[in-house]
C-alpha positions in Angstrom: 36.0 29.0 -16.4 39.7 29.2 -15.9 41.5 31.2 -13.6 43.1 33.5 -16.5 40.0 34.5 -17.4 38.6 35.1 -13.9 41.4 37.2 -13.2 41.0 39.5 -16.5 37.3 39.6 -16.8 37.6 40.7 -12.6 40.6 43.5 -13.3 39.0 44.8 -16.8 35.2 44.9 -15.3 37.0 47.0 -12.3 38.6 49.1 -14.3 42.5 48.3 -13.3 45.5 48.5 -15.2 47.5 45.8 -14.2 49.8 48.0 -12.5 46.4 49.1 -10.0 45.7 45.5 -9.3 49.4 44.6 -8.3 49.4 47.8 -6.3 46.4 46.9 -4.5 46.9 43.1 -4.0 50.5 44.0 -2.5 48.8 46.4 0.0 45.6 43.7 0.5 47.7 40.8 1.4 51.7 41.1 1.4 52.5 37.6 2.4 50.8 36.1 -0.9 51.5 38.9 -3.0 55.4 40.3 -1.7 57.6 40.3 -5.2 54.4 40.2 -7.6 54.8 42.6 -10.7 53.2 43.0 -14.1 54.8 40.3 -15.9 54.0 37.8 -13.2 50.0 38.7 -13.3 50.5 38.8 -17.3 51.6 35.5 -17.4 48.5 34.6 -14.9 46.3 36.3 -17.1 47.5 34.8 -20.2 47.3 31.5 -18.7 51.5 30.8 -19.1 51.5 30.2 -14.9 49.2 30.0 -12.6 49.2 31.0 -8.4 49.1 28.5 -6.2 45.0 28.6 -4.3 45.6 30.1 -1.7 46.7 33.3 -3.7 43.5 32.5 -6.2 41.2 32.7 -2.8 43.1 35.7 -1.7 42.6 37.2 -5.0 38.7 36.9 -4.8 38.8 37.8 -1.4 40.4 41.2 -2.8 37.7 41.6 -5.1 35.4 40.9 -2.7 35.9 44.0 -0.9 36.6 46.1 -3.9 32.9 45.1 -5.2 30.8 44.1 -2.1 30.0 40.7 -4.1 30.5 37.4 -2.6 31.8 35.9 -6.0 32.4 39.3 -7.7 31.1 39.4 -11.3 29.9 36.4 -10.9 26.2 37.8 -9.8 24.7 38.1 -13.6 24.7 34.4 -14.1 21.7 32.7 -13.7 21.0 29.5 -11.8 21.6 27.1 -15.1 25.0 29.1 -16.0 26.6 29.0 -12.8 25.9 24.8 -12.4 27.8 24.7 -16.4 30.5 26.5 -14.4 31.0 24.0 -11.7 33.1 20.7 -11.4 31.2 18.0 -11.0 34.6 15.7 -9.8 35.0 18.6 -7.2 31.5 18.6 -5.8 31.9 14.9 -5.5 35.0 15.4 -3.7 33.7 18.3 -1.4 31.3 15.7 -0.3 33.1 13.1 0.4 32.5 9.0 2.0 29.4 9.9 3.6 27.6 6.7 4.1 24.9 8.2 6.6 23.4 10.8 4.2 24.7 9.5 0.9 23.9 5.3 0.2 25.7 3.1 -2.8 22.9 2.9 -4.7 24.4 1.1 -8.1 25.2 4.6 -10.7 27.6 3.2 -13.0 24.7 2.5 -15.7 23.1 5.9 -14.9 24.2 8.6 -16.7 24.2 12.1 -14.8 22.4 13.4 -18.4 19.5 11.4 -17.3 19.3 12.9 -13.8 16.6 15.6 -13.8 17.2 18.0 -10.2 13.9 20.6 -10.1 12.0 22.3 -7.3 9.5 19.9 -5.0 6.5 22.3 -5.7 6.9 21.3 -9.0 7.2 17.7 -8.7 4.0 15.4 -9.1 4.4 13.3 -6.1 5.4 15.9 -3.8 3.3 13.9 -1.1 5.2 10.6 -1.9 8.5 12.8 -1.5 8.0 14.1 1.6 6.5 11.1 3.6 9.5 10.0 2.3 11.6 12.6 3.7 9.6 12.6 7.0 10.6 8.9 7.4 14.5 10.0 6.9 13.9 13.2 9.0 12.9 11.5 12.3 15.3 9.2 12.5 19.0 11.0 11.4 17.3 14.3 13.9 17.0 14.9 17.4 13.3 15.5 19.0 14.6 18.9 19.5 15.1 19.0 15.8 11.5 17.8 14.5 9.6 19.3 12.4 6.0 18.1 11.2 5.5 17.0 7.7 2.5 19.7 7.3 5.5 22.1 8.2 7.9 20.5 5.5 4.8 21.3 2.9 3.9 24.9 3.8 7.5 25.6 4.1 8.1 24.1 0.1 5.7 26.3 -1.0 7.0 29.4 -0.1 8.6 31.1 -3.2 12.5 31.8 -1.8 13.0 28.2 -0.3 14.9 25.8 -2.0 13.6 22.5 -1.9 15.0 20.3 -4.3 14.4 16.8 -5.6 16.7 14.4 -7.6 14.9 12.4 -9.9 16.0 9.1 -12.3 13.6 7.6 -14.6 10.8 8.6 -12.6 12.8 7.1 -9.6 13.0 9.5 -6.3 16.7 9.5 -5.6 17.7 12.4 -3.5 17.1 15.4 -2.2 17.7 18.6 -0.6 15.6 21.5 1.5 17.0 24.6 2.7 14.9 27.5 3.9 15.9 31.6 3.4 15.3 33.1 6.8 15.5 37.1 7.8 19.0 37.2 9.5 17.4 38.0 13.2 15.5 34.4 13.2 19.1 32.5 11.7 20.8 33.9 14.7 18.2 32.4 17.2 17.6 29.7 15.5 21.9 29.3 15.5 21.8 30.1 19.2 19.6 27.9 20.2 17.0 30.7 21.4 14.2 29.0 19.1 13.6 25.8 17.5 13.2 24.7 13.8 9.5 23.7 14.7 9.0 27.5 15.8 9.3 28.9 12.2 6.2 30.6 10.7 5.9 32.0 7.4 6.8 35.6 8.6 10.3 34.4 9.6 11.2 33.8 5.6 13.0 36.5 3.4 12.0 36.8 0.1 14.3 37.1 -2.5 14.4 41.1 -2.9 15.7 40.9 0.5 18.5 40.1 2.8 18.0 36.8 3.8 20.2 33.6 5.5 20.2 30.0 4.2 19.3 27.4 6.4 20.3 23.5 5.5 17.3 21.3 6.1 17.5 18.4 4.7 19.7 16.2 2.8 19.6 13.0 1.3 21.1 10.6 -1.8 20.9 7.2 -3.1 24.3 7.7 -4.6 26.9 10.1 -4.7 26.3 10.7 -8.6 22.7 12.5 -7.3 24.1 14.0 -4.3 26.8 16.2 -6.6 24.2 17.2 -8.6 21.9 18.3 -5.8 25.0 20.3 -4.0 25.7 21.4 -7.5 22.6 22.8 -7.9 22.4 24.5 -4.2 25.4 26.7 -5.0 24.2 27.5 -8.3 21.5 28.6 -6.3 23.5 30.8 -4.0 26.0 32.2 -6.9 23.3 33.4 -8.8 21.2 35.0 -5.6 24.4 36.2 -4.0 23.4 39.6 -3.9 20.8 38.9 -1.1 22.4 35.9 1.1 24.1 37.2 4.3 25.0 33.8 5.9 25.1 29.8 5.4 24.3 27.8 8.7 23.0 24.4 10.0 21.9 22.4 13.5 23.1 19.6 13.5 24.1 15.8 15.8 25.9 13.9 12.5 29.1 13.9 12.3 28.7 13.2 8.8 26.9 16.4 8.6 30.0 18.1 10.1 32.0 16.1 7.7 30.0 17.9 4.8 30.0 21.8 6.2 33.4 21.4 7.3 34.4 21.0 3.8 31.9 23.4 2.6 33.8 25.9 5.0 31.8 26.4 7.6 32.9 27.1 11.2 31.6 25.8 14.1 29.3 28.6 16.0 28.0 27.2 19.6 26.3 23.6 21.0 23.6 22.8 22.9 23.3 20.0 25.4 19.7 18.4 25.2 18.0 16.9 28.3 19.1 13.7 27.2 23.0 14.9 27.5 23.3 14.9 23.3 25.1 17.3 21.8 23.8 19.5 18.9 25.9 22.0 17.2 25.2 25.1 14.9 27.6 25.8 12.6 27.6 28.9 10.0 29.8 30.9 7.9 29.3 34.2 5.6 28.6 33.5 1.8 31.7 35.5 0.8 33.4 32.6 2.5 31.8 29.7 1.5 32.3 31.0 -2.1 35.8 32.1 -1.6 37.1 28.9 -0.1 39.6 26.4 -1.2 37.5 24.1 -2.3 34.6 25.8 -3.8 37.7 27.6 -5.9 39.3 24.5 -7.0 35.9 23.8 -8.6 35.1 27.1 -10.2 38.4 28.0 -11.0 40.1 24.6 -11.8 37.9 23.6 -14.4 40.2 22.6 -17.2 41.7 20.2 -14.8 38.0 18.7 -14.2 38.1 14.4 -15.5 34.8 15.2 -16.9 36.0 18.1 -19.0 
């Protein structure tokens, strides 16, 4: 989608006149918006000139509190058309060199059409998957961070987790778990007042309920994979926006940092182990993951995509 039509399909659905919506972005944000009239947010929404991002964030951000959404009138799409609405070139550059979590497994003779990404409950070797993933777990994680493999399995098989698996050919090449918590066990899991290994079924919130995304797991044989596993994850949280208070993640990588730095997430607190190694939580709303530089280059930019 471009911006144009973001910006009209937001202002019509809200039922603004253009003259409204300059009123009102004027009195949201005057630094971005001091000298804006009609015929400059015509132009924008007929596509003749275009804000710079930082005014398209502060626009969403607008919107935000005008609907309560995290990427408002955005929340009717389901999972499939929010990832048709998403760069891939972006994604791949949100993640970045990232040679701990993502390898250089050849790609240039795999096609991303061929590339299959679908829940591990529904996967065949699920076992296969997540020795796999055991093996990977153990030695990028702390001992204050492990979790058991019969923990990895219960925890896939509850509805409102995402755990995801990359798939080529019937070759295993990525994937990625994250777990929906009730928001009181993501705080103490982000302050450190309970560990991962602590989590029991009754610590998950369904999907008709507030709930707070945890990042588990994560791993890809090459980067072509790892964009379609990210891609997926915030298709994920566009189209379940309604019920995600916060994004957050434990972590020791820096290469993990690397990844939810760019994702927009802000360092929270740390935790010194016995062994004097650092872990640190990090988190961030989902009206600011989704309204962040760039997550909007991606949405917003689309046009400008090389694979469009």
């Amino acid at each position: 989608m471009h911006f144009n039509e973001y910006l009209k399909s937001c202002r019509e659905q809200g039922a603004l006149t253009q003259e409204k919506l300059v009123h009102d972005l004027y009195s949201y944000d005057i630094d971005n918006f001091k000298g804006l009239d009609t015929n400059t947010l015509s132009k924008w929404e007929r596509n003749i000139t275009k804000p710079k991002i930082t005014k398209q964030v502060s626009i969403i951000k607008y919107f935000q509190n005008h609907t309560g959404l995290a990427l408002p009138y955005w929340n009717h799409f389901s999972i499939k058309e929010a990832e048709a609405l998403i760069c891939k070139a972006g994604m791949y550059n949100l993640l970045g060199e990232n040679k701990q979590l993502v390898l250089n497994f050849p790609s240039e003779t795999i096609s991303v059409d061929d590339m299959h990404v679908y829940p591990l409950r529904s996967f065949e070797r699920m076992d296969t998957l997540l020795d796999i993933n055991m093996d990977l777990h153990k030695n990028a994680n702390h001992e204050y961070a492990q979790i058991s493999i019969e923990q990895f399995r219960e925890w896939a098989l509850y509805p409102s987790n995402l755990f995801l698996v990359c798939e080529y050919k019937n070759t295993i090449l990525g994937l990625f778990f994250s777990i929906r918590l009730k928001p009181e066990v993501f705080n103490k899991i982000l302050n450190f007042e309970m560990k991962k290994s602590d989590i029991t079924l009754d610590d998950f919130a369904s999907f008709d309920e507030m709930g707070s995304n945890y990042m588990l797991s994560f791993y890809a044989l090459n980067s072509k994979c790892a964009t379609m596993l990210f891609i997926r994850y915030y298709a994920h949280l566009i189209a379940n926006q309604k019920n995600i208070a916060e994004i957050g993640v434990v972590t020791a990588l820096d290469e993990v940092k690397k990844v939810v730095g760019n994702m927009n997430l802000a360092y929270y607190t740390n935790k010194i182990t016995d062994d004097n190694t650092e872990i640190q939580a990090y988190r961030q709303t989902l009206p600011n993951v989704l309204a962040s530089d760039n997550f909007v280059k991606m949405i917003l930019s689309k046009h400008d995509c090389p694979e469009e």
